[in-house]
N, C-alpha and C positions, 0 to 999 in steps of 0.2 A: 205802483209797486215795481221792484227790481224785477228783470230779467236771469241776472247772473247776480250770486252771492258767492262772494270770493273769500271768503274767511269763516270756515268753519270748523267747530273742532268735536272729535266724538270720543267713545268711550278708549280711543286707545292712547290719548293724554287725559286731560281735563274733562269732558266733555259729556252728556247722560245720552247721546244717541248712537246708539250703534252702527257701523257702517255700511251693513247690508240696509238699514231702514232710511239712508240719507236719498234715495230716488224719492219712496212716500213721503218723509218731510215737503222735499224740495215740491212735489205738486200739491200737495197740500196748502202750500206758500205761492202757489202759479209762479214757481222758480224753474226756469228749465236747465240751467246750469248753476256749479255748485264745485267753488272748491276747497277741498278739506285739507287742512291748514294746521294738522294736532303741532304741538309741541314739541322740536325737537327729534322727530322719527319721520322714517321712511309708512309707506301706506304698502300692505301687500296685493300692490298695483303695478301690471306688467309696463303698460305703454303710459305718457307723461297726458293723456286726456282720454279717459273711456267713453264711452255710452253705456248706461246700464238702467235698462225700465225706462227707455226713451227720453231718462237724463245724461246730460253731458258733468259727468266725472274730471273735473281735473287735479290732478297727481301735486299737492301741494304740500308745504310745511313751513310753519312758524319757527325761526331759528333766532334765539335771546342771543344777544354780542353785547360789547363793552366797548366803546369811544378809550380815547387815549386819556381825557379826560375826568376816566371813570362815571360818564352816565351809561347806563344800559336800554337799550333801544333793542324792538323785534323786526326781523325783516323777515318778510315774506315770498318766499318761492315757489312760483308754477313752473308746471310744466316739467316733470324733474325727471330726470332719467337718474339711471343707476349710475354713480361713480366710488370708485372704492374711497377715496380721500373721504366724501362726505357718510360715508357708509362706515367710516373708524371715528369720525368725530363724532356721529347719534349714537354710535354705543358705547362710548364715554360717555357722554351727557346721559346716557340713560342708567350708567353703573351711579353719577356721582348723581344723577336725581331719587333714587333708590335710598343712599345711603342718606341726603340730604330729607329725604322723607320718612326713615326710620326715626332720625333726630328728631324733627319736629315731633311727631306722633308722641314720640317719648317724651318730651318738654313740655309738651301738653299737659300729657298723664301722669306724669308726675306734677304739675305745678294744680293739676286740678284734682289729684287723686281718683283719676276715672280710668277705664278702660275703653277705648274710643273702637276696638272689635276692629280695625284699617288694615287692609293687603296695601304693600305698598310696591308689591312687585310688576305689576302689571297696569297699565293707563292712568298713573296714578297724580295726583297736584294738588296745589292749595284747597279748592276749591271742596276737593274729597271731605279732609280735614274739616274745613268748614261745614261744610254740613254733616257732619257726624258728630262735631259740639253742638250742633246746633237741635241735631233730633237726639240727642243724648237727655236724659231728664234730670239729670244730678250736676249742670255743668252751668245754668243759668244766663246762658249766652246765645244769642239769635245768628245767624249767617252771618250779617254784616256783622255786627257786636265782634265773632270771634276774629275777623277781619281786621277791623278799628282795634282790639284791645289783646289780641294773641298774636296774630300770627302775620298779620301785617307787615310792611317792610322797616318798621318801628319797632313792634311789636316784642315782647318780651321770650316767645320763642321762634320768631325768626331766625332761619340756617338762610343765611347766602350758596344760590350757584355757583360751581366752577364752569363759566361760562368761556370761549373763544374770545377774540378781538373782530372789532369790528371790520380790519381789513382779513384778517385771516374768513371771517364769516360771510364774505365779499365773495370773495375769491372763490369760496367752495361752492356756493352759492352761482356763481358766472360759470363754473362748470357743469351744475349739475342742472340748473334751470334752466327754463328759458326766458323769463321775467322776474328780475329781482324787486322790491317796490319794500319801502317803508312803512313802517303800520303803524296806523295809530298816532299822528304826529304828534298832536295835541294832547296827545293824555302825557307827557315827558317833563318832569319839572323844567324843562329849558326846550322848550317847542322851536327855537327860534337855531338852537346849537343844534338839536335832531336836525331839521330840515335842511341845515348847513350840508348834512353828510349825504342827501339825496344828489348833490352832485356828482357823487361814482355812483350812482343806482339807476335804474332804469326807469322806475315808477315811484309815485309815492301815492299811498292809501286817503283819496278825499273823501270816499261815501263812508261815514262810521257812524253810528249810534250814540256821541257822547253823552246823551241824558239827560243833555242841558243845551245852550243855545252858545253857538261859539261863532268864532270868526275866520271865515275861511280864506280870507284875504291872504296870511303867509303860506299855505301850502299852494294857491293858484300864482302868487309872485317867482312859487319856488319850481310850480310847472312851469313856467313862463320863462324862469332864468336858464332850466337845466333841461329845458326840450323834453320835459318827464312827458311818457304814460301815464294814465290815471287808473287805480285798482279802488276797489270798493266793498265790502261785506258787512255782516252783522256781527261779525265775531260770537257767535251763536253757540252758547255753553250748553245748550238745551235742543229739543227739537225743534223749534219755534225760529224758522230762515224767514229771508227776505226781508230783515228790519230794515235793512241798505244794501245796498249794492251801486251794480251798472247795468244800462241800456242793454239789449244786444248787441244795440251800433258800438257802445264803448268798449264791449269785450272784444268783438271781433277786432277792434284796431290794436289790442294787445298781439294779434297775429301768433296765439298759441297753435301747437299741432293740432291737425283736424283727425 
């Protein structure tokens, strides 16, 4: 089992676990560190790594950007202190994910004729969505099912983010962290063009949970070419840490604040 899970997310984007209850997660998992990683938002977390319940807290957040290309890749930031640049960019992102979530909700309800009951004001994502079609009893659609057949990035009521640029997301990110890292390589219809872009980043995410059995050969070619850090987590929707991660020995060599 992991020591540190470095991608987690809770109830104040996607997530069902509350922030005060990620120490009891995290022992419950024999996870002694744990960083949370919502979408897009600051944590109301003073310094960029706490202790809290003899868990080590670190100050994280998952930030979507867009290649020049147009693929959309998440980067990952520990260790974050406060900067105003990135403190005007999550509250845009959190005005147009708001509006980007009344839409959906509404595309829903009308293409289903239901009423899906969704705040979409506060720690709000797909994920919501999906499961409120899915415990809904008039709408005939499972989690994935609404996934696959609504709300997917295919999907018939699909809203695109108004997301940053990849270098603009760099940049805020190299101020406000202190490790920026990749996430997620392999989940990117072009794994091969993401990994390209770990050469301005500091890290890129090897321990993940894909579900399936992959090949880890281009993101260790990609540590190997670009001198990366290695970051690792569960990306943990739920209370349930420690699916993946890192050693203790591989966290401390991130050399985040103590």
């Amino acid at each position: 089992m992991p020591d540190a899970d470095l991608h987690v997310h809770t109830t104040r984007s996607d997530g069902e676990l509350d922030l005060a209850d990620v120490p009891a997660a995290a022992r419950r998992a024999d996870v002694s560190v744990v960083a949370v990683t919502d979408h897009d938002r600051y944590q109301p977390i003073d310094d960029p790594v706490v202790v809290r319940d003899g868990v080590t807290i670190v100050h994280g957040i998952e930030l979507r950007v867009e290649t020049a290309d147009g693929m959309r890749v998440d980067l990952l930031g520990y260790g974050l202190e406060r900067t105003a640049a990135l403190e005007a960019e999550t509250e845009r992102i959190q005005r147009d994910r708001r509006e980007r979530g009344r839409a959906i909700v509404d595309s829903v309800a009308d293409r289903l004729d239901v009423d899906l009951g969704l705040d979409v004001d506060t720690g709000f994502g797909r994920p919501h969505v999906a499961r409120a079609i899915a415990d809904h009893p008039d709408t005939g659609y499972d989690y994935e099912g609404a996934f696959d057949h609504l709300i997917g990035n295919d999907g018939p009521c699909f809203v695109a983010r108004d997301v940053c640029s990849f270098e603009r997301g760099r940049e805020l990110l190299e101020e406000a962290a202190a490790v920026t890292s990749l996430a997620h390589p392999l989940r990117y219809p072009d794994p091969a063009a993401a990994l390209e872009r770990t050469a301005s980043l500091d890290a890129v995410e090897r321990a993940y949970p894909y579900g399936r059995s992959v090949d880890l050969g281009p993101i260790d070619r990609a540590i190997e070419t670009h001198d990366l850090l290695v970051t690792g987590g569960s990306d943990a929707h739920d209370d349930v840490l420690g699916k993946a991660g890192l050693s203790r020995a591989a966290y401390e060599r991130l050399g985040l604040p103590s």
